[in-house]
Legacy VTK file of the C-alpha trace (Angstrom):
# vtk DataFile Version 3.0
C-alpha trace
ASCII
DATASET POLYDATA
POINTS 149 float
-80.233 70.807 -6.686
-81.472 67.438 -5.636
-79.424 65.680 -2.464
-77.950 62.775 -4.634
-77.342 61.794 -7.962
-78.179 58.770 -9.625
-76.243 57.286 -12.945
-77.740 59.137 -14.960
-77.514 62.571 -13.444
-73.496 61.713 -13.350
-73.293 60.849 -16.986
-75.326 64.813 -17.696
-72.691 66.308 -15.689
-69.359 64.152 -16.270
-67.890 62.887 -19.739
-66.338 59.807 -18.635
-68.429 56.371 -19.607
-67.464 52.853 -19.233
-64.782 51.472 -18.666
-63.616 54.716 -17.144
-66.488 56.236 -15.190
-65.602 55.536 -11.651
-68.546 56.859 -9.867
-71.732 54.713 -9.373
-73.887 57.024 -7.173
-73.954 60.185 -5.375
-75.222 59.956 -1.790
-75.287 63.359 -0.591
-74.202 66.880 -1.687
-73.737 70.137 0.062
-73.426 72.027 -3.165
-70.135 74.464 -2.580
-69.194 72.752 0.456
-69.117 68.895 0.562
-70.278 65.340 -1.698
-70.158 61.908 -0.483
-70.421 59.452 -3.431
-69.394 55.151 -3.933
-68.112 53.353 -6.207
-69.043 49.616 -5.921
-65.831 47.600 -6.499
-66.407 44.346 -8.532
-63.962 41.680 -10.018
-65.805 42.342 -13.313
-63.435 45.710 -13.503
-61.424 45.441 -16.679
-57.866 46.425 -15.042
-59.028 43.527 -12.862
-57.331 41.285 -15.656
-53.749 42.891 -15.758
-53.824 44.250 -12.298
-52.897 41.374 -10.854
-54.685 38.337 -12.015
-53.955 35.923 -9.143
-54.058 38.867 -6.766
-56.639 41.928 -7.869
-55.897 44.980 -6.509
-57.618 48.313 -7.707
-54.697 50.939 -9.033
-54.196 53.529 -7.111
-54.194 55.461 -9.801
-57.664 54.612 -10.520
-58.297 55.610 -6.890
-57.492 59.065 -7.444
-59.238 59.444 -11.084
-62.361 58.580 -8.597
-61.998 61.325 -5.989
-61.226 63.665 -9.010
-64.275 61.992 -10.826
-66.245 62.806 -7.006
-64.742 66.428 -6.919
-65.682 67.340 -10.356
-69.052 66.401 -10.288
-69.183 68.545 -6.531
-68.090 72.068 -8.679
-70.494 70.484 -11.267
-73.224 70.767 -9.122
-72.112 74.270 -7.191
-71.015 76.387 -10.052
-74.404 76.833 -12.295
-73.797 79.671 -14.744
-72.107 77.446 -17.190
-75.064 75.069 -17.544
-74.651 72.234 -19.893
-71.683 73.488 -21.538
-69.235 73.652 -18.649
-66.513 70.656 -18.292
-64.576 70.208 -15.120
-60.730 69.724 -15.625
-58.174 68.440 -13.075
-55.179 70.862 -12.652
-53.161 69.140 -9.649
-52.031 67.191 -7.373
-50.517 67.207 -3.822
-50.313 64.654 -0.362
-51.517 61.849 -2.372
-51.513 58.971 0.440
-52.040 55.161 -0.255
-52.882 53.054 2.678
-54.857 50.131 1.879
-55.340 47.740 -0.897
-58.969 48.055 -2.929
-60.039 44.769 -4.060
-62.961 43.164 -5.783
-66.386 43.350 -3.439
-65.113 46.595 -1.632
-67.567 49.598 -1.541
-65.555 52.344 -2.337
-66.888 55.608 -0.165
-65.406 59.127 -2.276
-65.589 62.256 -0.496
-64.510 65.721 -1.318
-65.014 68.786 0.784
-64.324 71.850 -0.692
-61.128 73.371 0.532
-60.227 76.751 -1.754
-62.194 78.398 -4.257
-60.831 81.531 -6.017
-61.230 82.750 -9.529
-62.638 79.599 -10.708
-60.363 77.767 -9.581
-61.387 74.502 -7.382
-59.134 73.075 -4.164
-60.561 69.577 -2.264
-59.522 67.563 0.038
-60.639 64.484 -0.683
-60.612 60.800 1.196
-61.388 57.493 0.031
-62.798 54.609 2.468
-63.256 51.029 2.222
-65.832 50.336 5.834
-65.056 52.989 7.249
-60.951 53.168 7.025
-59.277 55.317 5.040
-57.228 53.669 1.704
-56.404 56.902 -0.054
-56.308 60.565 0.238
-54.682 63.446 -2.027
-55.214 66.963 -2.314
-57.672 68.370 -5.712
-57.184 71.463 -7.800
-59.518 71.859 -10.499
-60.881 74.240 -12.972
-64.608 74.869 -13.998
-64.599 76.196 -17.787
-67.095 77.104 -20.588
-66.897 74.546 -23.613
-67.706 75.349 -27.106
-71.311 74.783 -27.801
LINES 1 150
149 0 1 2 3 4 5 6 7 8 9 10 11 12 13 14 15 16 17 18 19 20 21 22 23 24 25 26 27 28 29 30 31 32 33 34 35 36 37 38 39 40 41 42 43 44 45 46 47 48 49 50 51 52 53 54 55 56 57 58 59 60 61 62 63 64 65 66 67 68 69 70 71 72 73 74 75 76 77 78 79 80 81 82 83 84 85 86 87 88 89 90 91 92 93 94 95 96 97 98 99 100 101 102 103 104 105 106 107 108 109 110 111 112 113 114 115 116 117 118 119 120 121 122 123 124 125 126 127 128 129 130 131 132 133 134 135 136 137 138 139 140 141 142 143 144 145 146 147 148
């Protein structure tokens, strides 16, 4: 497994495209353990337009489809034996923490370290930065299954 991922290995491994893939890049990966990927922030965003014109801010519920975007792709990567027909799906929730607007020209850093992992069953911690502080956190559960062919 290579150390980071480019656009195109994200779109192999996650379904989401434009306007809702939220991950640009993959900068490093400790498959079973740890991923630190970004998501470049720009004003060309289409909830940019309703979220608030005079004032864009990124929603935070965007935020945290990014760290679960970040987490998925980490059991991706760490759980082979399903191969190509393996989806990731989010199954919770818990501690999710706001603390700082994200707005147009931020680099958004996504990192999820690997918390629980029982009977296919995925727990992270993840963190979201913007230079260094941290604008969001929550607590990921997630579930690695076999798709139809």
């Amino acid at each position: 497994m290579e150390n980071e991922l480019n656009i195109q290995d994200i779109m192999k491994r996650l379904p989401h495209r434009y306007p809702f893939l939220l991950v640009d890049r993959v900068l490093h990966v400790e498959v079973g353990k740890s991923l630190r990927a970004i998501k470049n922030v720009t004003i060309n965003e289409p909830f940019f337009q309703g979220h608030f014109p005079a004032m864009p801010v990124m929603p935070g519920v965007l935020i945290i489809e990014a760290l679960a975007q970040a987490a998925a792709l980490l059991a991706f990567v760490s759980e082979d034996k399903y191969g190509e027909n393996a989806a990731v799906y989010f199954a919770g929730i818990d501690k999710a923490r706001f603390r700082k607007p994200v707005t147009p020209g931020d680099r958004l850093e996504l990192l999820a370290n690997v918390s629980r992992r029982r009977s296919g069953m995925w727990q992270m911690e993840t963190q979201a930065l913007v230079d260094g502080h941290e604008v969001a956190s929550a607590l990921l559960m997630a579930t690695l299954r076999e798709t139809a062919p």
